[in-house]
N, C-alpha and C positions, 0 to 999 in steps of 0.2 A: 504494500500500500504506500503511495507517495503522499507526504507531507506537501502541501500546501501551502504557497506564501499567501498572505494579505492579499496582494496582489493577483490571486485565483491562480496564481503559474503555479507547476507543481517543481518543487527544490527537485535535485540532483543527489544528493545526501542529506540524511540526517545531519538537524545544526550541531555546532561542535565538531563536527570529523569536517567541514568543509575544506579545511587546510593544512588538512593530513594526506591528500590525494598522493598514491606511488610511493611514498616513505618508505614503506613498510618492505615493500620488493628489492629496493636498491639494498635495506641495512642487509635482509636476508642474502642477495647475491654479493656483496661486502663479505658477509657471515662465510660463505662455499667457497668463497676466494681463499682468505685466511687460514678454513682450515687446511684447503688445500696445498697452500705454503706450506704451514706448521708438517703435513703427514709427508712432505713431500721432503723436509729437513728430517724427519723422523726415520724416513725409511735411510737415506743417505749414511746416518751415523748407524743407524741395523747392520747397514752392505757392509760399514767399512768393519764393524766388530764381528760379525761373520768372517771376513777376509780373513783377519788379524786371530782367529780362532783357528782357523784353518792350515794358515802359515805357521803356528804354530806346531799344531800337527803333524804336518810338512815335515818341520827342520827335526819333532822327537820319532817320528817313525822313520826318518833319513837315517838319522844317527844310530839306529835298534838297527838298522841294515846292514851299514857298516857295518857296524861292532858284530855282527852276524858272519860276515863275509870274512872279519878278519878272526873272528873263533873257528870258521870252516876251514881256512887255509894252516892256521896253526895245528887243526886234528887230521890234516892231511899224513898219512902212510906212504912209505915207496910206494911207488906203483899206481897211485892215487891220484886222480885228477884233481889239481891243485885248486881250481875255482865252480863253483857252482853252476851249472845251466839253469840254473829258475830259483824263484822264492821258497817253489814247494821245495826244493834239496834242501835251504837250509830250515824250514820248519822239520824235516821229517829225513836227517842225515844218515844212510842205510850203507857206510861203506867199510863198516868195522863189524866186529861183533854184536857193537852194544849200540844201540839206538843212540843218537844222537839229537837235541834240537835245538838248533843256535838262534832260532827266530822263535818268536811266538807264534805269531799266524802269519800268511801272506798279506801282506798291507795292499788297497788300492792305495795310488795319487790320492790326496786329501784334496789338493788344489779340480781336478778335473776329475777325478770320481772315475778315471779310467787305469789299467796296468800302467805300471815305471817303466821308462825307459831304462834300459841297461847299457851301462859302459863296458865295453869289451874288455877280455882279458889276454894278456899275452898267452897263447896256446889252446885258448878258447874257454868258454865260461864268462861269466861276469865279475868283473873286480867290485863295483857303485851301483846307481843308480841316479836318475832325475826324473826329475819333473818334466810333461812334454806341456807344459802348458808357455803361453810366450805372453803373459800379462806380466805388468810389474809391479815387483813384490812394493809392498807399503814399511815393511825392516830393510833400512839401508847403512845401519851403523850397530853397533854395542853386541857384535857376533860372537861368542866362544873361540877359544884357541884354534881349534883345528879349523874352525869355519869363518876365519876372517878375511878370506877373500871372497866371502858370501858381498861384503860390503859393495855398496854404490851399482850392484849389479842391472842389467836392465831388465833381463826375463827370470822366474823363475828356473828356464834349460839351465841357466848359468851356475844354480848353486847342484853343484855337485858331491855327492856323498857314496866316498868309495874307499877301500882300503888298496890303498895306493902300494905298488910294492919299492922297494928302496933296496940300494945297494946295503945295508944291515937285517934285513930280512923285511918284514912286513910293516907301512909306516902309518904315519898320521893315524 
């Protein structure tokens, strides 16, 4: 039902809201804007603490590798292929008597969710591994002893985690 002025016209809105027309639309599209910044800052620091969990990962399931490859190579026998062909050899090392497991389980890549690449070994097998991923890491300083040419790196391929062999036997 329309209100009626004096005047027989009938108003447009009830008096009182006359001068409130659209207000209400702009503060709500204001309102979807804002929050939309906020969730869009929100998820940005999620990504980066995701990453940073993951690189994490990364560098302690690297390091468990290593130190895997180079317990495999030290329980080498004459006769004995000196490096591993896969992760499963060293979760489940079958070249002696007695069962052996220098890894825990087979790690995926934390970074890509896919198998490591392997660094080859002189005579075959694997000495390392990496990362096949080529994004850049977000830790570019304050690395551990063995892992400080991790530093300033640009792809994750770069950081490599291997038992490196040395003219005193087995190094880093």
């Amino acid at each position: 039902m329309a209100v009626t002025m004096r005047s027989g016209r009938p108003r447009a809105c009830p008096p009182g809201l006359a001068g409130q027309r659209g207000y209400g639309y702009a503060f709500a599209l204001l309102a979807v804007l804002l929050l939309g910044i906020y969730l869009a800052k929100v998820g940005e620091v999620w990504s980066s603490q995701q990453r940073r969990a993951r690189e994490a990962v990364l560098l302690q399931q690297g390091d468990e590798i290593r130190r895997a490859v180079a317990s495999y190579v030290a329980a080498t026998q004459e006769g004995q292929p000196r490096y591993p062909k896969s992760l499963a050899e060293l979760v489940q090392d079958e070249r002696g008597t007695v069962l052996r497991r220098h890894l825990r389980r087979a790690y995926r890549d934390p970074i890509t969710g896919l198998d490591w690449a392997y660094i080859d070994a002189p005579g075959g097998g694997f000495l390392g591994v990496y990362s096949k991923s080529l994004a850049r890491p977000l830790k570019q300083a304050g690395f551990r002893p063995p892992y400080r040419g991790f530093a300033d790196q640009r792809t994750y391929q770069a950081w490599r985690f291997a038992a490196w062999p040395s003219s005193r036997g087995l190094g880093r």
